[in-house]
N, C-alpha and C positions, 0 to 999 in steps of 0.2 A: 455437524455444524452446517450451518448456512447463512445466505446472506444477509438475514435478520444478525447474525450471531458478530459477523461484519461491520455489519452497521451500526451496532452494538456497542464496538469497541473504537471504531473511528468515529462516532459523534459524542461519546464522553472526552475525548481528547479537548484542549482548547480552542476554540476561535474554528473549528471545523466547519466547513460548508459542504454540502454537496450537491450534484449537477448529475446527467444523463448525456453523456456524450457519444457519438455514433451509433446513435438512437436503438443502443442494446447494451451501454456499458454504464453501470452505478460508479462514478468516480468521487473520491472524497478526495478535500481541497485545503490545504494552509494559505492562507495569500493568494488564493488563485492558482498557488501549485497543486498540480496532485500528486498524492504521496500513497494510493491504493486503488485500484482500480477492479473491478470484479464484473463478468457477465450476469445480465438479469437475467437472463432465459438458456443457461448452461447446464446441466447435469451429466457431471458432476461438478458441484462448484467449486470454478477457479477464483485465484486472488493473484494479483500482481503487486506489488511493491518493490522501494528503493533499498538496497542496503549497501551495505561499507563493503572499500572493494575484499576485504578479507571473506565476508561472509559471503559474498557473490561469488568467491571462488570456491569458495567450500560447499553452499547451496548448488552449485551448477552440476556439480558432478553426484547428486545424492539422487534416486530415487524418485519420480514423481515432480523435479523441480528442474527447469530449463529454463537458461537466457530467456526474458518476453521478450516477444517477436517487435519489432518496431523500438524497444525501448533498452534493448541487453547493452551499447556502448553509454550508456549514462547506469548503469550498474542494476538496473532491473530484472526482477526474478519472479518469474512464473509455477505457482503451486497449480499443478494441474486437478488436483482433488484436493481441497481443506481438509474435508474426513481423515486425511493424515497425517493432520499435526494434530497435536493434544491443545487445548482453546489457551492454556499459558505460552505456548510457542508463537501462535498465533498473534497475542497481544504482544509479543515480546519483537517479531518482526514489522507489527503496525507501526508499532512505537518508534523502530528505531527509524522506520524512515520517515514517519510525522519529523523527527526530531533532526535529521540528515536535512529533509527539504526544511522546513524551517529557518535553519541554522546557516541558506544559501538565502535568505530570501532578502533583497532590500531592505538596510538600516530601518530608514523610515518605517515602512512595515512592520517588522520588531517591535518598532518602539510602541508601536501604535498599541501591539497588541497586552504590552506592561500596562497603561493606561487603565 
């Protein structure tokens, strides 16, 4: 997999934007939150995302996956190589934290995005 494969699955989601932050990172966005973050010039490629604190504690201690640096107390998780998840796991970790930042985002916002 790689970042096309990424990008892939956070721009089919709803209402998703995405931006270039620290002028090496492809962040995708709900409301201006991001909910995935990946290096554009990494190999091997990483992904970062949000998860529930259950999965945070169960992802932290597997194999290949660390607290993200900067972001592990708001419950973020560092894949250090994609290649090792299967591309359902993958969608299944975007998802849930599209759906975790989401679900924090200002009423307003929400609403907006029923409309």
């Amino acid at each position: 997999m790689d970042i096309e494969t990424i990008r892939n699955i956070c721009t089919h989601l709803p209402h998703v934007t995405e931006d270039i932050k620290w002028e090496h990172d492809l962040v995708f966005l709900i409301g201006e939150k991001m909910f995935c973050v990946t290096g554009l010039d990494e190999n091997p490629v990483s992904a970062s995302f949000k998860a529930s604190d259950e999965l945070f504690e169960e992802l932290s201690n597997l194999p290949g996956f660390k607290p993200a640096p900067y972001l592990a107390r708001y419950k973020w998780i560092l894949v250090e190589d994609i290649s090792i998840l299967k591309k359902v796991e993958l969608e299944s970790y975007v998802k849930q934290s599209y759906e975790l930042v989401k679900a924090k985002l200002p009423a307003k916002i929400r609403k907006s995005f029923e409309d």
